[in-house]
C-alpha positions, 0 to 999 in steps of 0.5 A: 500500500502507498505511502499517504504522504508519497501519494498527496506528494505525487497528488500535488505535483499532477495539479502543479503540472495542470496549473502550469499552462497559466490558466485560472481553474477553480477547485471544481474544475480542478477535482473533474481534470484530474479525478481527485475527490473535492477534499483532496483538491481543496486541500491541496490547493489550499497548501499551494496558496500558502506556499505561494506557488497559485495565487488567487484570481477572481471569481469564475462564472456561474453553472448553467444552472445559476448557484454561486460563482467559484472562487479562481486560483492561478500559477503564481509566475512570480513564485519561483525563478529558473536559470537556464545555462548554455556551456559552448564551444565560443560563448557561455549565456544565461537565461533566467526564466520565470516559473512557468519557464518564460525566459525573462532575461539573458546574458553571455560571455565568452567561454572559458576554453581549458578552465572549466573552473573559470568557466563555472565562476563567471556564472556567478555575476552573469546571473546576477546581472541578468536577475537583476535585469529581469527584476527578480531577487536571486534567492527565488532561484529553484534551480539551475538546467545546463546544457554543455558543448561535450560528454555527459554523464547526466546521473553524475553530472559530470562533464567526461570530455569536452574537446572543444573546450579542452574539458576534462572530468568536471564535476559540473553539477557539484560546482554548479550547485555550489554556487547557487546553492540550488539544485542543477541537472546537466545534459549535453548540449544537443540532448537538450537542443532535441528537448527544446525541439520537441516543445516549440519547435518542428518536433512537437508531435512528433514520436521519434526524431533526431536533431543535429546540432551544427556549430563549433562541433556536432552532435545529436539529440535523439527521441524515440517514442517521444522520449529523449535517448541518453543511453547507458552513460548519457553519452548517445547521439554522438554523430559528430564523432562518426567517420565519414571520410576515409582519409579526412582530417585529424578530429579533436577527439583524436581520430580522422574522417569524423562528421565534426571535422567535415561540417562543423562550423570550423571545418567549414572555415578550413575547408573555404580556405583551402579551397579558396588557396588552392585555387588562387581566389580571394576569399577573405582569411578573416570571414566567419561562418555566415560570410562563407554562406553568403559567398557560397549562395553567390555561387564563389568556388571556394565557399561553394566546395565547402558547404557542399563537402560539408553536406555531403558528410551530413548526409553520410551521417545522417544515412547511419541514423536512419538505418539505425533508427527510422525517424519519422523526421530529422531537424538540422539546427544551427546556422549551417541549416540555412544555407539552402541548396548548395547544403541540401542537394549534396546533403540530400544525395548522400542521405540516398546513396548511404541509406536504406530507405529515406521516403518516410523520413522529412529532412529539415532545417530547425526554426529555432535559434536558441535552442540550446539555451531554451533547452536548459531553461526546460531542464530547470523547470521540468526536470527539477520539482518544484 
């Protein structure tokens, strides 16, 4: 037999959750959505408002049949404050986030590359300064969701490598908590990013899909069933890592040919580069990322040669994964996403000759621009209980 304590406990978090869409309910509506009994709901509801998490708002309007108006309560947004962290390869931001997980404020600063130490201090000031921004005291912090550019182990909270970042078994939870005092739960970046797809982006419905996380490395967040898929060391996804060309580049986790050394946003760079020198053509040794694109979509050699090896070794990669998986859908984010046709047509072509079979599958580019960031806010307030 349950423990009555555990079940008013599991009771109490159902109504949390059906009060979290924000919408005023009264204790009526609440007991016929959740199927407690009357006592039940109102004795929760009434510790709720103590505690401050629902609010009173209003009076409600009376049944068909007349009788008295009920008595409404609400989500308090104001009762708790969530942060969101991104850990990447070039830049650390913050989110803070009221409790229904609006993001009210944001900062970032460069990342801290061979000090994950520092990395972690900085936090510190950056939240302040965006609490302070957002108007909320930082001792409403409930808790801290991280989303890092490397391996995690997330039961631990341990960071096992980031290359990028030259990280190396940080016990990232266990700072993190030390300097908020809260709790924190941390996940790769591209775990959380399918997260924050699946919520507000174009995997919301969507049972099993994969998104592939492009920037300064890569990596996959997969959802099978509507579940995110960590594996048995929180460490599945990692496509990035996958060999895609037989004699490619040296990798920063120390093989040759892998995904990330293809397409990454660096190797995009490196590419262009060697494309534009071999050539004798005038690229620029100082363009970013989003200058190669727009010489590639002005049709110049160089930049051309590198998004399209690039998609190509998408393409590849992705071909493993429907193999592997059969999504229904796969989301590529980052600003690579958006490079139209000289991405695509290689990408798509590859996609073909490497799997299986494609038809069912949709291939397409997120509409998220956060999403790693996004991800971590919902880490805080979903994986955390209030």
């Amino acid at each position: 037999m349950a423990d009555p304590r555990t079940v008013r406990q599991m009771n109490r978090q159902h109504l949390l959750e059906l009060f979290a869409d924000g919408r005023p309910r009264s204790r009526a509506a609440v007991a016929r959505a959740t199927g407690l009994t009357k006592p039940s709901v109102a004795s929760i509801v009434d510790g709720l408002l103590e505690e401050g998490l629902l609010i009173p708002a209003g009076m409600g309007e009376a049944g068909v049949v007349g009788g008295r108006k009920p008595n409404l309560v609400v989500f308090n947004p104001d009762a708790r404050t969530y942060v969101g962290v991104h850990l990447g390869v070039e830049r650390s931001s913050v989110a803070v986030a009221d409790a229904l997980g609006r993001t009210l404020a944001q900062a970032t600063v460069p990342s801290a590359v061979g000090d994950p130490a520092a990395g972690v201090r900085q936090l510190g000031p950056l939240v302040r300064g965006a609490a302070e921004q957002a108007g909320v005291p930082v001792d409403r912090i409930a808790s801290v969701g991280v989303s890092v550019a490397g391996l995690v182990d997330h039961r631990s909270g341990h960071c096992l490598l980031a290359p990028n970042l030259d990280w190396h078994d940080v016990p990232l939870r266990e700072w993190i908590e030390e300097l908020f005092g809260v709790p924190a739960v941390i996940y790769n970046e591209a775990h959380a990013g399918a997260l924050a797809e699946q919520r507000f982006g174009l995997g919301d419905g969507v049972a099993n899909f994969v998104r592939i996380m492009v920037s300064a490395g890569i990596g996959a967040g997969v959802v099978l069933d509507s579940r995110l898929f960590s594996g048995a060391a929180g460490i599945g996804g990692e496509i990035g890592h996958c060999r895609v060309e037989g004699n490619g580049r040296p990798c920063a986790c120390g093989n040759i040919g892998c995904l990330e050394s293809v397409a990454s946003e660096p190797a995009i760079l490196q590419s262009a580069h060697e494309a534009a020198e071999a050539a004798a053509t005038d690229l620029a040794s100082t363009c970013d990322i989003d200058d190669v694109l727009t010489a590639a979509a002005r049709g110049d050699t160089a930049a051309v040669t590198a998004v399209e090896r690039a998609g190509a070794g998408l393409g590849r990669g992705i071909g493993y994964l429907l193999n592997m998986l059969n999504p229904d859908l796969v989301v590529l984010g980052g600003a690579v996403a958006g490079a139209g046709d000289v991405l695509w047509r290689p990408l798509e072509q590859a996609v073909r000759h490497s799997s299986l079979s494609q038809s069912a599958c949709r291939l397409v580019a997120s509409s998220l621009t956060n999403a790693e960031l996004d991800g971590a806010v919902l880490l805080a307030h979903e994986h955390v209980a209030l």
